[in-house]
C-alpha angles and dihedrals in degrees: 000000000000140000111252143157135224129220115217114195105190113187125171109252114267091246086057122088116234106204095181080049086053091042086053095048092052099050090051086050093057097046094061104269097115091149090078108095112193131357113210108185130212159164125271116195122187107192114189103217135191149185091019126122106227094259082046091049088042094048086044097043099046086050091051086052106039090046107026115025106036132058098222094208096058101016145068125192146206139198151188130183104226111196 
């Protein structure tokens, strides 16, 4: 059992609309940067995690995500365990 750490990645469903994204998008727009197409903005998580094996981090981490950090209704996650 190893430390490692796992990457979350937490972004609003497609069918959802993102107004920050849209406020992003805007700004860019109006810097210049009009080849930019479309912001979606997220959520990025980094857990330091220890004493797991790697099928005990992803079970754990899955179940962080799936219950803590996303709102199921309105997100979707991802996730990778990093050593």
């Amino acid at each position: 059992m190893a430390r490692m750490k796992a990457h979350v990645w937490v972004m609003p469903k497609t069918t959802v609309l993102d107004p920050q994204g849209q406020t992003i998008h805007h700004a860019l727009t109006s810097l210049g940067y009009s080849k930019v197409q479309r912001v979606r903005q997220g959520k990025f998580f980094v857990l330091d995690l220890d004493g797991l094996s790697a099928e005990e981090a992803k079970t754990q981490v899955e179940k962080i995500a799936r219950e803590v950090l996303t709102n199921p209704v309105i997100e979707e996650f991802r996730y990778e365990i990093v050593a």
